[in-house]
N, C-alpha and C positions, 0 to 999 in steps of 0.2 A: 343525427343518426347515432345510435349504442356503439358501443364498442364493440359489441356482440354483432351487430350487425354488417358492420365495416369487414370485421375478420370475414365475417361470411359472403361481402362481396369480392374479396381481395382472391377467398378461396376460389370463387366463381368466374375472376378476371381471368386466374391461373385454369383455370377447366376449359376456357374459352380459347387461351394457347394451346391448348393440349388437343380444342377440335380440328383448328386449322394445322396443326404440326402434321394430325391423320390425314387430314384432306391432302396434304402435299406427300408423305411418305405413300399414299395412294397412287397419286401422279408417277412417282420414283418405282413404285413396283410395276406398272401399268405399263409403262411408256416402252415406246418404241425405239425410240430412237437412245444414239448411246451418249448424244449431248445433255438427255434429260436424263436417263437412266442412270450412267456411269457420272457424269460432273456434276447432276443436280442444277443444271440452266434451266429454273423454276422460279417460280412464286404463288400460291397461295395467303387467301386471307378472307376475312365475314368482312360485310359492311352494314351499317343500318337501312332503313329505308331510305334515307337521305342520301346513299351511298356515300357516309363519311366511313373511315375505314376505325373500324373499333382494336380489330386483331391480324397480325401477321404470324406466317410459320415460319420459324428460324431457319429452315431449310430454306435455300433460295438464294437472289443476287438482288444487292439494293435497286437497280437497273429495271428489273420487272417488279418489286413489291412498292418503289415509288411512285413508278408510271402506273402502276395498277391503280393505284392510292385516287388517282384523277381520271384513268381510262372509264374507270365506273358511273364517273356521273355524266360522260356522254354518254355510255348506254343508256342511261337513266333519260336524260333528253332526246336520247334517237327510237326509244319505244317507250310510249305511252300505257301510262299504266293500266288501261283499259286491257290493253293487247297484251298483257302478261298476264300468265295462267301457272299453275302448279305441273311441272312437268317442262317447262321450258327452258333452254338454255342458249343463248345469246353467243354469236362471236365476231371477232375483226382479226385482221391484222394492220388494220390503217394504220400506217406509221407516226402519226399526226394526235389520235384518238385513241392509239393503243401503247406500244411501247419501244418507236422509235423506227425501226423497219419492218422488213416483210415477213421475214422467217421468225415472227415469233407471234404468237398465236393467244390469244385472250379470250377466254368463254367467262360469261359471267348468266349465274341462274341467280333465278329467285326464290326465296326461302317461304313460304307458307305454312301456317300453324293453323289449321281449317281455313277458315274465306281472308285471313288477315295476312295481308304482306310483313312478315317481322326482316326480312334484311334481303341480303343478297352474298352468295359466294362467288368467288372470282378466283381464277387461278392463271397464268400463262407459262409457257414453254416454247423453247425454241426446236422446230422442226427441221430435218435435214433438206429439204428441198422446196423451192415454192415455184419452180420454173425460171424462164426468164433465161440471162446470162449466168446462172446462177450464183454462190455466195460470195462477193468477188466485189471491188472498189470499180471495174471498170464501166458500170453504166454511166449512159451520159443524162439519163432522168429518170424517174422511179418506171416509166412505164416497160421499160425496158429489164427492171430486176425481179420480176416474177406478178403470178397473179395477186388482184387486189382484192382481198373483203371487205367491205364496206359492214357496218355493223347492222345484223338482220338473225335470223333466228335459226341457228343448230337444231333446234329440234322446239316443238312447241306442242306442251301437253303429250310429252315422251312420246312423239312419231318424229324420227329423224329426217330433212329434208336430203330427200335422194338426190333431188336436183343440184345443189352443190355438191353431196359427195360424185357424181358425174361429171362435173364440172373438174375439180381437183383432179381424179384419176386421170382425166385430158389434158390435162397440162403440166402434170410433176413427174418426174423420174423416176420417184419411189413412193409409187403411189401407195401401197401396202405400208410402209412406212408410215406415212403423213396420216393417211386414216385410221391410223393405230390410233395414232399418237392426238389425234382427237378424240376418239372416242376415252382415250384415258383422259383427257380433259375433262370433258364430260362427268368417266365417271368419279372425281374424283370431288368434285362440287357438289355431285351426288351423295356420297358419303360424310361429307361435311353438314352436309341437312339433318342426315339421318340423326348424327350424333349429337347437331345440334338439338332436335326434338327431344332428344331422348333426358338431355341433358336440363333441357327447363320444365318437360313434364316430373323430372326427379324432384326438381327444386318447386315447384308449384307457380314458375311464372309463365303467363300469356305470351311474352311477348320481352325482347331487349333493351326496350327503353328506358329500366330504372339503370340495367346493371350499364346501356352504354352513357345514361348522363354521371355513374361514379368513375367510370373510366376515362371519360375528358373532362372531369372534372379535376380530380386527382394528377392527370399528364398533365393539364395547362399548367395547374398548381407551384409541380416540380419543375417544370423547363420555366415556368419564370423564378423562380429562386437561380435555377442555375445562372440564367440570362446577369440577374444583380449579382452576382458575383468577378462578372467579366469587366475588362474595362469597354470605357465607351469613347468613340472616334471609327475614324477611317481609313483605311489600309488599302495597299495594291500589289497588285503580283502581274509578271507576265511570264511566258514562257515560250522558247519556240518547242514545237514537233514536227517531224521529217514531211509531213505532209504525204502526198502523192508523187509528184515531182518535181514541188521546190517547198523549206520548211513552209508552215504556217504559225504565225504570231499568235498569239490565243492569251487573253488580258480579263481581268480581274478586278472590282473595287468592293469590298466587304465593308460596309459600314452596322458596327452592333450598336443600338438605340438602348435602354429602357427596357423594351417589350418584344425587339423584336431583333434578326440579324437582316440585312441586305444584302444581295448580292446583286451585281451589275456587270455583265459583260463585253459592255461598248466599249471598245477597241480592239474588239478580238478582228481576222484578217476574214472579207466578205466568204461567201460561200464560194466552193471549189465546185468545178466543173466534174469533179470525180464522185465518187458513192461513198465518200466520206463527210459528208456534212449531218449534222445532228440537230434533228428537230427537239423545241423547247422541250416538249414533257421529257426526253431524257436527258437534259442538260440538266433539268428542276432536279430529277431523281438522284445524280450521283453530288449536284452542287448539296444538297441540302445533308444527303451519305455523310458527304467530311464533316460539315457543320455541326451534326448533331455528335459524332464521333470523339470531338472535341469538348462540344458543350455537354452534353446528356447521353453518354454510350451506355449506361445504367438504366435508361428511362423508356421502359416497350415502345415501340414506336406505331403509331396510328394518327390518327388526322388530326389530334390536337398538338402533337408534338413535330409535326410538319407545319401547322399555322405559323408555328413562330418565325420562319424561314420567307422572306421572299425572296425570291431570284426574278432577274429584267435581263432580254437583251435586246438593239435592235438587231433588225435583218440583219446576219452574218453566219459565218459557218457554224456557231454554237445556236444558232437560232433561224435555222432554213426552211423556207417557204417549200412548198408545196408548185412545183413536181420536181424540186432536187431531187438528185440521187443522194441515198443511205442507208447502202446495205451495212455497210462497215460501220454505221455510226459509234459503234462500242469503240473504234479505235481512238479517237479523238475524245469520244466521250470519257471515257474513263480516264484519260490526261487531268480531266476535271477536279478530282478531290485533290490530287499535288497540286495543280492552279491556287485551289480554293484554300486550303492548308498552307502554303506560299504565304499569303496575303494573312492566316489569323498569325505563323510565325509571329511577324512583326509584332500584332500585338499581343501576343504570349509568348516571347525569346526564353530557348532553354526548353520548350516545352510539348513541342511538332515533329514528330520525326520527316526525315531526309526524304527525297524523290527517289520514289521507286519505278520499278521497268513500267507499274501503269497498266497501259492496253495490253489482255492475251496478246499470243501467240498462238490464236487460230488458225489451222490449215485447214483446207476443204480440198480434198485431192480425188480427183476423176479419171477412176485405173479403169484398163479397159486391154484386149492382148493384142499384139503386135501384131502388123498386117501378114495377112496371110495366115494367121495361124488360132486354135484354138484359146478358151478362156473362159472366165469371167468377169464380166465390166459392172461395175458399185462404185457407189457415192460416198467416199468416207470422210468426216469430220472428227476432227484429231483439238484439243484446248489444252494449253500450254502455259504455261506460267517462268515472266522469270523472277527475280529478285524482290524483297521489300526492303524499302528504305531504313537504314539506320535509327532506331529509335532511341530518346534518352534513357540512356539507363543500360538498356538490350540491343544487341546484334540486328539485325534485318534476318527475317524470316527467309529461308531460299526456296526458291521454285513453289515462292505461293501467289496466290490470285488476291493479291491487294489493287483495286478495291470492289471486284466483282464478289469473289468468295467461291467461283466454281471450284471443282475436284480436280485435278490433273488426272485424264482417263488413265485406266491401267492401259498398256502395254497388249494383252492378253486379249482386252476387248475391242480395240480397236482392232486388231489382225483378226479376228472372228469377224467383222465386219465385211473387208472386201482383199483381193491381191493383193498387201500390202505386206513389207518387212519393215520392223522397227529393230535396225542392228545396233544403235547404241543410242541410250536416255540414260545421262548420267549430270550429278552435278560438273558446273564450269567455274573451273579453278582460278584464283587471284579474278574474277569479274564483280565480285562487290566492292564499293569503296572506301579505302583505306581512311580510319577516323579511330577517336578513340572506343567507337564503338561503331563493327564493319556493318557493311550493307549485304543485306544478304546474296547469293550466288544467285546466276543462272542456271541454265543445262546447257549440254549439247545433245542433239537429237539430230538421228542421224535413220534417214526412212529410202528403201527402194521398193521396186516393185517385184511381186513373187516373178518368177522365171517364167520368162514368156510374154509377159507384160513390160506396158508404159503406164507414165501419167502424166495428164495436166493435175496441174494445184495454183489454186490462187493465195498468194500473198497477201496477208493483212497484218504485216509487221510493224512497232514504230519503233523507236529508241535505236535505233540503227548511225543515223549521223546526230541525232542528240542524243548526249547520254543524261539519264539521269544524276542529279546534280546533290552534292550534298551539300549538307548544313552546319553552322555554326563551326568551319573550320574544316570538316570530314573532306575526304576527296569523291571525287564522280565517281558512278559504277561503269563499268566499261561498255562501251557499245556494243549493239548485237550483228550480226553478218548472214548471210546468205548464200549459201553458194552449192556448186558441184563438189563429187568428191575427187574432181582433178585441180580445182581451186577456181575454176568458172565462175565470175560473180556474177550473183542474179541480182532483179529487185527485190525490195520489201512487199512493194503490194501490186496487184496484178496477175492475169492468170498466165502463166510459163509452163515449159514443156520439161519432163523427164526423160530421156531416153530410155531404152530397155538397157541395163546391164550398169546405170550408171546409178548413184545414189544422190541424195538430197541433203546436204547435213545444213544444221540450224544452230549460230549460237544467239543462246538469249542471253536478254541485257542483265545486268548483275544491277541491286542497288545504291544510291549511295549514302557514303558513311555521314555518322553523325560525330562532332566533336574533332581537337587536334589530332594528327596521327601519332606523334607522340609523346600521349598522355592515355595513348593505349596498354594496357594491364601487359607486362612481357607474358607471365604465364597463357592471359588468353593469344596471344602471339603464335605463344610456343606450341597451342591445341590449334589452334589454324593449319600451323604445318605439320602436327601428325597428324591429322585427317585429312591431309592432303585441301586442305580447302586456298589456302597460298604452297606456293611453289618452290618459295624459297627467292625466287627473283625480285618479289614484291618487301617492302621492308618497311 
């Protein structure tokens, strides 16, 4: 290949981010709900015929553009190409097949350029309601946390099947909602077509096949350069997390080869009785997130630069069978890249930053008015973020979503949603930990209900009795809490009641520090406590 020509696939690499970036700001304008609107709990991306995945949108959570990465080539094996038409679009929510639980939603269309299959779009988002006990840890097996889609066809040759939207409006709560919020699935893969055509009849190609063998060509290339440069051996990490109601142990062995990285999770603790157990494809998605983070955070990510990654585990809570419950699995899942990052530590010392808070601090809270009297009753979903862990060099980020990447909702949009007051969201002072470089804060968040109203809300808290731990000397970040605002302690997870008149305050976990505490800069010290970010008690 010229050099002329290379530039002009490279250009064409960069054209093909820019279709999927559409496709998913389409989903973000479209959508219904304010998990996908306001935080961006998305993913968009093309795949070939093969359904390997060529291209991702930077918008989105490693969580659904991993699991997406492999959801595509079960559809690809659950409908036969005969029964794919132009005008079709494909969806699940199979936990198993799709991207871990129920409330998140996967359509994938087929791409046609006249009679020839050139690919496939796929996008997913999480929906506010899917029935069931709704979004909440305490199922005791999946059939119990909302309806199941098996993978079958949203629409085929553009006539929508009415029969599941009937289906859906009979069994969700917000049903206007959820069928929004499909159809912006929809059309958002829709969009991704169109651009896509437009975009190779510009350039005079049939079809993806040249520009997707320069594109895994070029990835495998770079991630094995980066691969030789690491060392090679094997490493372990474990860690507890607060669990459900007693912690859980969750283990770790990363062996980097030559060609390839391992990951092994046999000795994580069995699967829990609770809605927190995490089936494989989301374990694969966030284990491989840190791996690559580490090795290749430069290098676009698509299916050649996920090859280099295997992850194994047996039957246990990081790898649960089917009909576990896992509504919650982001809780536990997302523990996973501090797991995963533990273990390369060791073999890159000086080089990892510190454990951070991890799992949101999602609420799903179900206001509704007090007996006897007027109102209105809504489904509101609130994503929360606390701390990142101390990194070399830099402070921990506060109140960001490491390692999901959602948005922290505004304040504004959530109270536009349903009864709900949000009386204080601020940062949580002295909660990152003390190092030569701190871990970043938490919030305190602090929610009742408008006048007249109650709530249930379910709990999907962790870092609560484990706090995240620092490194290479740093101190822990402080733990996070629960409670009333008379001092009532609640659970972490679990659906619990609000009284009318009483509020709900949340502290989230802070991260922790990286390095000794005192070999901390005094200056940066001194900007700690006039931003009030230490107290002055902390030293």
């Amino acid at each position: 290949m010229s050099q002329v020509d290379e530039i002009r696939m490279q250009v064409m690499w960069n054209r093909l981010i820019s279709v999927v970036e559409e496709q998913a700001l389409t989903l973000l304008r479209t959508a219904f709900s304010t998990s996908v609107r306001e935080a961006g709990d998305l993913s968009a991306g093309v795949f070939d015929p093969k359904g390997q995945m060529l291209a991702q949108a930077v918008t989105g959570t490693p969580g659904h553009v991993n699991t997406m990465a492999e959801a595509v080539l079960h559809f690809i094996a659950e409908i036969p190409r005969e029964q794919m038409f132009p005008g079709d679009t494909y969806v699940t929510n199979d936990p198993w097949k799709g991207t871990g639980h129920l409330h998140d939603i996967t359509m994938v269309s087929p791409s046609f350029k006249g009679d020839e299959l050139i690919g496939f779009f796929a996008c997913t988002a999480h929906v506010v309601d899917v029935g069931g006990r709704g979004f909440g840890a305490d199922g005791k097996s999946v059939y119990e946390e909302g309806i199941q889609i098996p993978i079958m066809k949203f629409a085929e040759r553009g006539e929508v099947n009415r029969t599941l939207l009937a289906m859906l409006r009979a069994n969700v709560r917000e049903p206007n909602q959820v069928i929004g919020d499909f159809y912006s699935l929809a059309a958002c893969n829709d969009v991704g077509h169109k651009r896509l055509i437009e975009m190779l009849d510009e350039v005079g190609f049939a079809n993806l096949d040249e520009l997707g063998n320069f594109i895994f060509s070029r990835t495998r290339t770079a991630v094995m350069e980066r691969l030789a440069d690491l060392p090679k051996g094997t490493w372990s990490n474990d860690m507890l997390t607060d669990g459900y109601d007693t912690p859980i142990r969750l283990a770790a062995e990363i062996e980097i080869a030559d060609d390839k990285v391992n990951v092994d999770f046999a000795g994580s603790d069995g699967m829990s009785p609770w809605g927190i157990n995490v089936p494989l494809i989301y374990t694969k998605a966030y284990a491989c997130y840190a791996i690559k983070c580490v090795v290749a955070p430069d290098i676009p990510n698509n299916s050649a630069s996920l090859a280099a990654f295997d992850v194994s585990s047996p039957v246990n809570i990081l790898n649960a069978e089917r009909p576990a419950p896992v509504s919650l699995r982001h809780v536990i899942g997302h523990m996973v890249p501090d797991l995963v990052l533990g273990a390369l530590a060791k073999a890159l010392p000086g080089k990892i930053l510190a454990e951070g808070a991890g799992a949101l601090w999602n609420i799903h809270i179900s206001a509704r008015p007090e007996k006897g009297k007027d109102g209105e009753r809504a489904e509101v979903l609130m994503f929360n973020s606390g701390g990142m862990g101390a990194r070399p060099g830099l402070d921990g980020l506060s109140a960001t979503a490491f390692p999901s990447g959602v948005h922290t909702m505004p304040i504004e949009a959530t109270e536009h949603t349903g009864p709900v007051v949000i009386w204080r969201k601020e940062l949580r002072p002295d909660s990152g930990g003390d190092g030569e470089f701190r871990g970043g804060l938490g919030q305190i968040i602090e929610i009742g209900a408008a006048e007249g109203h109650e709530f249930d809300f379910s709990a999907m808290f962790d870092r609560v009795t484990q706090a995240a731990r620092g490194r290479d000397g740093g101190q822990d970040g402080a733990p996070g809490s629960v409670t009333l605002d008379d001092g009532t302690r609640l659970r972490p997870k679990g659906w619990q009641h609000v009284p009318a008149g009483k509020r709900l305050i949340l502290n989230l976990p802070g991260g922790g520090g990286f390095g000794a505490p005192e070999t901390r800069d005094p200056e940066a010290r001194e900007t700690d406590l006039r931003k009030g970010y230490l107290t002055g008690g902390k030293k």
